[in-house]
NUMI-734494 format. One line per 8 residues: number of its first residue (from 1); their letters; for each residue z, y, x of C-alpha. Coordinates in Angstrom, 2 decimals, decimal comma. Example, Ala and Ser with C-alpha at 12.3 -4.5 7.8 and 13.67 -1.06 7.14 Angstrom:
% residues 2
1) AS) 7,80 -4,50 12,30 | 7,14 -1,06 13,67
% end
This chain:
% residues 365
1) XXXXXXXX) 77,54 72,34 154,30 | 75,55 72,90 157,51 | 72,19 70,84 157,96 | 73,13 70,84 161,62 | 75,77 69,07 161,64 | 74,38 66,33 159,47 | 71,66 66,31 162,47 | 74,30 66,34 164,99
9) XXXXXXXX) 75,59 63,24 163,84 | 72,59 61,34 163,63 | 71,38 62,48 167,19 | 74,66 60,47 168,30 | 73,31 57,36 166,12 | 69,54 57,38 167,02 | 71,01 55,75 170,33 | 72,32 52,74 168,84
17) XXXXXXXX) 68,94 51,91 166,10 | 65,69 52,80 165,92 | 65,68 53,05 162,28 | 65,14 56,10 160,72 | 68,09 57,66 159,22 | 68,40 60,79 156,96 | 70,49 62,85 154,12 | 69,32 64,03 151,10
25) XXXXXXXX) 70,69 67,06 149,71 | 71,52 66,97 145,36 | 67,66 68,49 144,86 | 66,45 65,27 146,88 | 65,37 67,43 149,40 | 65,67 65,58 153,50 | 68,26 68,07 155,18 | 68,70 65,83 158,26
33) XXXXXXXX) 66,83 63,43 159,82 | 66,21 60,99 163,26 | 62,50 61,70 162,19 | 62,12 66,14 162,50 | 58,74 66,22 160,60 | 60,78 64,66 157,54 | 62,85 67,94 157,08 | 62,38 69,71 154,42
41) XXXXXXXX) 60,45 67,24 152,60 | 61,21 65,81 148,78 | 61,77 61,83 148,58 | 60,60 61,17 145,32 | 61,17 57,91 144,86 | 65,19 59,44 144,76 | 64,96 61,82 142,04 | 62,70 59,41 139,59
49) XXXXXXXX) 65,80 57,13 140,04 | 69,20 59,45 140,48 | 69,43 59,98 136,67 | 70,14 56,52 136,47 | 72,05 55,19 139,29 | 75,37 53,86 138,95 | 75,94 52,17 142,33 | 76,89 53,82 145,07
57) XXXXXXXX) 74,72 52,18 147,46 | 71,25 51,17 146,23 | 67,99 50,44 147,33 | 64,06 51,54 146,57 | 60,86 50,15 147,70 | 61,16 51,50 151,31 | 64,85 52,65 151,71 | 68,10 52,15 151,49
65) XXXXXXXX) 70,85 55,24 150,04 | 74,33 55,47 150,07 | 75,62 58,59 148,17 | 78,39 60,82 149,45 | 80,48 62,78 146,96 | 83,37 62,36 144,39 | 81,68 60,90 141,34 | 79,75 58,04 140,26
73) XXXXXXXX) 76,71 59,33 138,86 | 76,37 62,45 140,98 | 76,49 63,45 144,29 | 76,25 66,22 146,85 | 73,99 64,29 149,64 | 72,87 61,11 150,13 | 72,79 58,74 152,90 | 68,90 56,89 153,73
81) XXXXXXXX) 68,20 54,15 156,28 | 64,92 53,06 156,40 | 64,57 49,45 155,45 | 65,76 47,52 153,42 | 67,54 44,36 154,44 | 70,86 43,42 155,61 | 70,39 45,11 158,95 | 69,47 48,54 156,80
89) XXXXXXXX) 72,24 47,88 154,20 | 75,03 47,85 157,52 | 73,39 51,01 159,28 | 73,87 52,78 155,81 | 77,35 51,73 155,08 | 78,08 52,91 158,88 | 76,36 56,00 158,88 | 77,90 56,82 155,37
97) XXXXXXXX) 81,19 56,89 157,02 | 80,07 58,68 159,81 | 78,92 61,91 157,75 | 81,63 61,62 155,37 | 84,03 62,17 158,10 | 81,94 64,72 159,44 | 81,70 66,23 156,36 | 85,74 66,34 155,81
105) XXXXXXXX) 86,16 67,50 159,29 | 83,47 70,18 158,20 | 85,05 71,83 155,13 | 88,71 71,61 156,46 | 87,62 74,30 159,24 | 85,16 76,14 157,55 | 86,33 76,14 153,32 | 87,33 79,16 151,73
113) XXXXXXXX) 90,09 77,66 150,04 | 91,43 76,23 153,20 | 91,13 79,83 154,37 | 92,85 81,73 151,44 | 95,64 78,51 151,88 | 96,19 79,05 155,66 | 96,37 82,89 155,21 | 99,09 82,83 152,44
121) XXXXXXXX) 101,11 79,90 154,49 | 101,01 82,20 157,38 | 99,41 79,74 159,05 | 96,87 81,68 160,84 | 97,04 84,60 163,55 | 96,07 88,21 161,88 | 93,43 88,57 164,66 | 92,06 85,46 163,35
129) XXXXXXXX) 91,62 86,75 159,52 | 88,89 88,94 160,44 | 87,09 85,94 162,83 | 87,00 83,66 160,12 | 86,71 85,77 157,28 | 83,39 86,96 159,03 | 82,10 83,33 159,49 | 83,24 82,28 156,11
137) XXXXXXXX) 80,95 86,09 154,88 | 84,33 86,68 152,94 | 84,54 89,82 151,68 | 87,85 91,18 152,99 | 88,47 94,64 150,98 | 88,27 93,96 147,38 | 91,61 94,36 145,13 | 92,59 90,61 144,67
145) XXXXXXXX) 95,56 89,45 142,21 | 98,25 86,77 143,65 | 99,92 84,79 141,00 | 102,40 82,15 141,32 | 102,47 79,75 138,15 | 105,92 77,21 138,46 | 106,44 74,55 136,27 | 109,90 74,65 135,10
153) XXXXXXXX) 110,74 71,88 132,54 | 108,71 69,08 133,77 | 105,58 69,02 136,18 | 102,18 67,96 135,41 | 99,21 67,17 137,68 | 96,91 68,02 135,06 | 97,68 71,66 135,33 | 95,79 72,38 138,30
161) XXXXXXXX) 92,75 71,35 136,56 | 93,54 73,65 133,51 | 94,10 76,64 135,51 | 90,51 75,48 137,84 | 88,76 75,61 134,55 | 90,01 79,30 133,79 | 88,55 80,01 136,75 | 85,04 78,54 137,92
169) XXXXXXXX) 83,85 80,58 140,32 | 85,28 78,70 143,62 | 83,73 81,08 146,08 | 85,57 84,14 144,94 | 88,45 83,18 143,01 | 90,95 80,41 144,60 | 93,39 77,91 142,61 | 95,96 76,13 145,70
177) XXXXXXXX) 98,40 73,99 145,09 | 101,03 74,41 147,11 | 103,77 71,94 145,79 | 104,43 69,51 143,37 | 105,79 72,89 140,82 | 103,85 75,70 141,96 | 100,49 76,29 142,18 | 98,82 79,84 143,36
185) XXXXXXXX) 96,27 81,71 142,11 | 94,22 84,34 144,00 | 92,03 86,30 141,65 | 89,24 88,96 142,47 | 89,88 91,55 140,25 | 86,82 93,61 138,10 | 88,38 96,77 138,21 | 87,94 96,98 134,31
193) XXXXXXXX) 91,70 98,56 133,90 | 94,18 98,72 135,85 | 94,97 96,34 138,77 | 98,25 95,33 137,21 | 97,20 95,50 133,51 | 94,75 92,70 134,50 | 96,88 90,95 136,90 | 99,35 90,80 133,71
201) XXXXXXXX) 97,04 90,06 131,26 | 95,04 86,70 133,67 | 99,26 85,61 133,34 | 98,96 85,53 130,06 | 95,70 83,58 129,76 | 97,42 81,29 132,04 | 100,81 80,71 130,42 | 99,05 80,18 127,24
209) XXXXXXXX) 96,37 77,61 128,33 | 99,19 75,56 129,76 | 101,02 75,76 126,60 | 98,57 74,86 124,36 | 96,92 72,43 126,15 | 99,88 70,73 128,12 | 102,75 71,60 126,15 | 103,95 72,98 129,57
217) XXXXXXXX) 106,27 75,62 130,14 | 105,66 77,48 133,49 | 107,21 80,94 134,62 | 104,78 83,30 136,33 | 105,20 85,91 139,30 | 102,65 88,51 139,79 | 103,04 90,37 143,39 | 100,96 94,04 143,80
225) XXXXXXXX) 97,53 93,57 143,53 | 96,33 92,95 147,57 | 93,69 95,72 149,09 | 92,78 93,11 151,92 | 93,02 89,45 152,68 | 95,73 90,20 155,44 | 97,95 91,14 152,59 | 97,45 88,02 150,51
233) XXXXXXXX) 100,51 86,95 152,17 | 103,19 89,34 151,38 | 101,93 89,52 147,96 | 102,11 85,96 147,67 | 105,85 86,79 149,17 | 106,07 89,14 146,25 | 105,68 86,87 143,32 | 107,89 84,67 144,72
241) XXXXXXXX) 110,67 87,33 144,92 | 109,37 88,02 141,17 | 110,36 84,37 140,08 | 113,63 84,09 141,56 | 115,05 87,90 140,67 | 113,19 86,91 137,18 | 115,48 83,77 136,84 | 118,38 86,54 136,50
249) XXXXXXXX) 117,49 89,25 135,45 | 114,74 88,51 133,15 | 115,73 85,14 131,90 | 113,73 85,84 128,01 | 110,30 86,85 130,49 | 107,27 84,14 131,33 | 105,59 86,02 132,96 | 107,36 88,76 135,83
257) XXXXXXXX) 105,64 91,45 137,56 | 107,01 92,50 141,29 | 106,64 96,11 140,58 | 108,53 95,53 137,32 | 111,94 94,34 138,73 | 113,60 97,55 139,30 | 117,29 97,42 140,18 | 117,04 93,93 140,05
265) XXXXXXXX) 114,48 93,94 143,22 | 117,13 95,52 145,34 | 120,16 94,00 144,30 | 118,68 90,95 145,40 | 117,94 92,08 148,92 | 121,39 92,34 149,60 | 123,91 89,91 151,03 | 126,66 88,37 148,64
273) XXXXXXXX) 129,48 90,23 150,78 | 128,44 93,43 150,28 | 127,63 93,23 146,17 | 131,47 91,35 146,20 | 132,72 94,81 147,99 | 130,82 97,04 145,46 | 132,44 95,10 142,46 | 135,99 95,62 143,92
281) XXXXXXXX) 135,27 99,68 144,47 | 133,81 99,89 141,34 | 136,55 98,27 139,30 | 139,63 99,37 140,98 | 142,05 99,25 138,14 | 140,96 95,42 136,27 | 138,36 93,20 138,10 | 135,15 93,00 135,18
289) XXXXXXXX) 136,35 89,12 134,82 | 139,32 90,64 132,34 | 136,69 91,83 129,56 | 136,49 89,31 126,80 | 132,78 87,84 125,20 | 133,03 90,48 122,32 | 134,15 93,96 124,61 | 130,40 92,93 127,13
297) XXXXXXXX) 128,63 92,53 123,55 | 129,61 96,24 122,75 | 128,60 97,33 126,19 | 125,14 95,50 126,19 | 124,51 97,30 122,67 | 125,72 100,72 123,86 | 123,24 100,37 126,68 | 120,70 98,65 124,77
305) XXXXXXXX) 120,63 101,93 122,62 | 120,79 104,30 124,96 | 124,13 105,04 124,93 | 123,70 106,43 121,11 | 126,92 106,19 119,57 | 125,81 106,02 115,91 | 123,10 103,95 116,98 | 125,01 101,17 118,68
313) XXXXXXXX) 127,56 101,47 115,13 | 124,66 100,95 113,36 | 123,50 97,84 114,81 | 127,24 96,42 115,50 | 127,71 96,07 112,11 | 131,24 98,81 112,67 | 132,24 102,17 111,98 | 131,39 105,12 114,74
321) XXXXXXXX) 135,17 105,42 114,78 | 136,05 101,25 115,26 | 133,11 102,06 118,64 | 134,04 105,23 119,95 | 138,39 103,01 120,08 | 136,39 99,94 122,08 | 134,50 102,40 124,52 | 137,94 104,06 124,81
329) XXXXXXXX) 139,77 101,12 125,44 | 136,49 99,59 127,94 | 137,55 103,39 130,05 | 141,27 101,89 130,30 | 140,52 99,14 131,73 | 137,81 99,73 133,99 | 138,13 103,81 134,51 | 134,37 104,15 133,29
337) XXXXXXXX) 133,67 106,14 130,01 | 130,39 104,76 128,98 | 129,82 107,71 127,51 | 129,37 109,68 130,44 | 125,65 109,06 131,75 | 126,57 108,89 135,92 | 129,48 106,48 134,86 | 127,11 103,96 132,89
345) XXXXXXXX) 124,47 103,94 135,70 | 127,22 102,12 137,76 | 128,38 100,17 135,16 | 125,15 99,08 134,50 | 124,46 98,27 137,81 | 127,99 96,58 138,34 | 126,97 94,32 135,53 | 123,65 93,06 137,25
353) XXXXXXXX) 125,49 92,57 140,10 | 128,35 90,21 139,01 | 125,40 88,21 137,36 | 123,48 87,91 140,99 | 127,06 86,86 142,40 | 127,14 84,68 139,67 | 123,97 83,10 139,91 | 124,67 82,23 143,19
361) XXXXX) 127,37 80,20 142,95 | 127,49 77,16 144,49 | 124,24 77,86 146,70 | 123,95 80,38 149,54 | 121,72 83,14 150,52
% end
């Protein structure tokens, strides 16, 4: 918080009393005041008596305070009229307000977290980044992870705090709520393995906090780690492409990395008309509605196993012979042998498509 603008305000207010007015930073050290040889000076009579103030607005021998901050029994600054009658206890109260909406106005344009918020909203000009990331002395080209955690059951307020108290340092890492589900997480990273291995692995921490300590279920996208701040954005872009190809594809998964998706990724990407045309070229003879529960069981196995034959047997519980009849039969139907590596690649991806078309249902792109 800038002593000037403390002093700003009360140069406005030394017109309307002649009573000397001042703020006290947390060290009880004058960082303002209608009197200039009081700067810098230590009032005393304050820090003999903080420890055990419970009232917001008190008086000593000489003074009257009014403290300014979120809790009762501490406080960033403090308001002091000189005086201490009814005439000092008004001129307090008022000037209280005064800085405290000074003080709002204050961190709004110049917090870091309002700064990180606006850049991943896109809610600032790139020409801008560098202006304010200069005034802010943000450093701009360190590797930074973007996380989005999203409450999926049920939401909780508390969780913000949880994830704050993962991460303390406010100046360099940033925890933003950014709706009642989701909250985003911008983390500097140490450079102690790999970008994503630790991107993956401050996830982790995260899912499990929230499940231990909230009983919480959350699902969490990681985008590509982000060289500057003017990529926070798309990376926060990133992890939310994560979550929503991760609610498809990787339905089992808590935590989903952007660079993991794959197929998935691009499948996504494109419009419902064209993934409805690809089904229909693919499966010229019998639309992939006709197979039955038990014939896409065999083909998730034979695929799980890399199409191993004996393998697949093995864990079907059937003879090679009863497996090598169903993949037969599947090559009837559909005009695919399984078998044959360039035919599974498009069944494979003819299956992930016909789940995207059918997760879509009922909503549009």
């Amino acid at each position: 918080m800038s002593s000037r603008m403390f002093q700003s305000v009360i140069l406005q207010m030394k017109e309307a009393t002649d009573r000397c007015i001042g703020v006290v930073d947390d060290q009880h050290f004058v960082v303002a005041c209608s009197e200039l040889s009081m700067i810098g000076s230590r009032l005393d009579e304050l820090a003999e008596l903080a420890p055990d103030v419970q009232e917001r607005l008190f008086t000593t021998e000489s003074r009257t305070f009014k403290l300014l901050g979120a809790a009762a029994t501490r406080y960033d600054y403090a308001v002091f009229v000189e005086g201490t009658d009814a005439a000092a206890r008004s001129i307090c109260l008022l000037a209280a307000v005064a800085f405290n909406e000074a003080k709002t106005n204050y961190e709004e344009k110049h917090n870091k977290a309002t700064f990180v918020k606006n850049i991943i909203s896109d809610n600032i000009l790139p020409g801008d980044v560098y202006v304010r990331a200069k005034e802010l002395h943000f450093v701009t080209d360190v590797p930074r992870a973007v996380l989005l955690v999203r409450q999926t059951d049920r939401s909780d307020m508390a969780a913000l705090e949880v994830i704050q108290n993962l991460f303390p340092d406010r100046q360099r890492d940033f925890v933003l709520s950014v709706s009642e589900t989701d909250i985003v997480v911008i983390k500097e990273l140490n450079g102690s393995g790999t970008d994503s291995r630790e991107a993956y692995e401050l996830a982790s921490s995260i899912e499990e906090a929230l499940r231990a300590e909230l009983l919480l279920k959350v699902v969490i996208g990681i985008g590509t780690p982000a060289r500057h701040l003017r990529e926070l954005a798309d990376r926060y872009k990133e992890a939310q492409v994560a979550i929503d190809v991760g609610k498809v594809f990787e339905t089992e998964k808590s935590v989903i990395h952007y660079e993991s998706l794959g197929i998935g990724r691009i499948i996504y990407q494109l419009p419902n008309t064209l993934c409805e045309m690809f089904l229909s070229e693919v499966f010229t003879k019998n639309p992939i509605e006709t197979l039955d529960a038990d014939t896409l069981e065999t083909i998730n196995k034979f695929f799980e196993n890399n199409l191993n034959v004996s393998e697949t047997s093995r864990k079907l519980y059937v003879h090679r012979n009863t497996l090598v009849y169903r993949l037969e039969k599947i090559k009837k139907l559909t005009g695919l042998d399984l078998r044959e590596f360039d035919h599974a690649i498009v069944f494979k991806v003819a299956m992930m498509v016909k789940k995207y078309l059918d997760s879509q249902k009922g909503g549009k792109r």
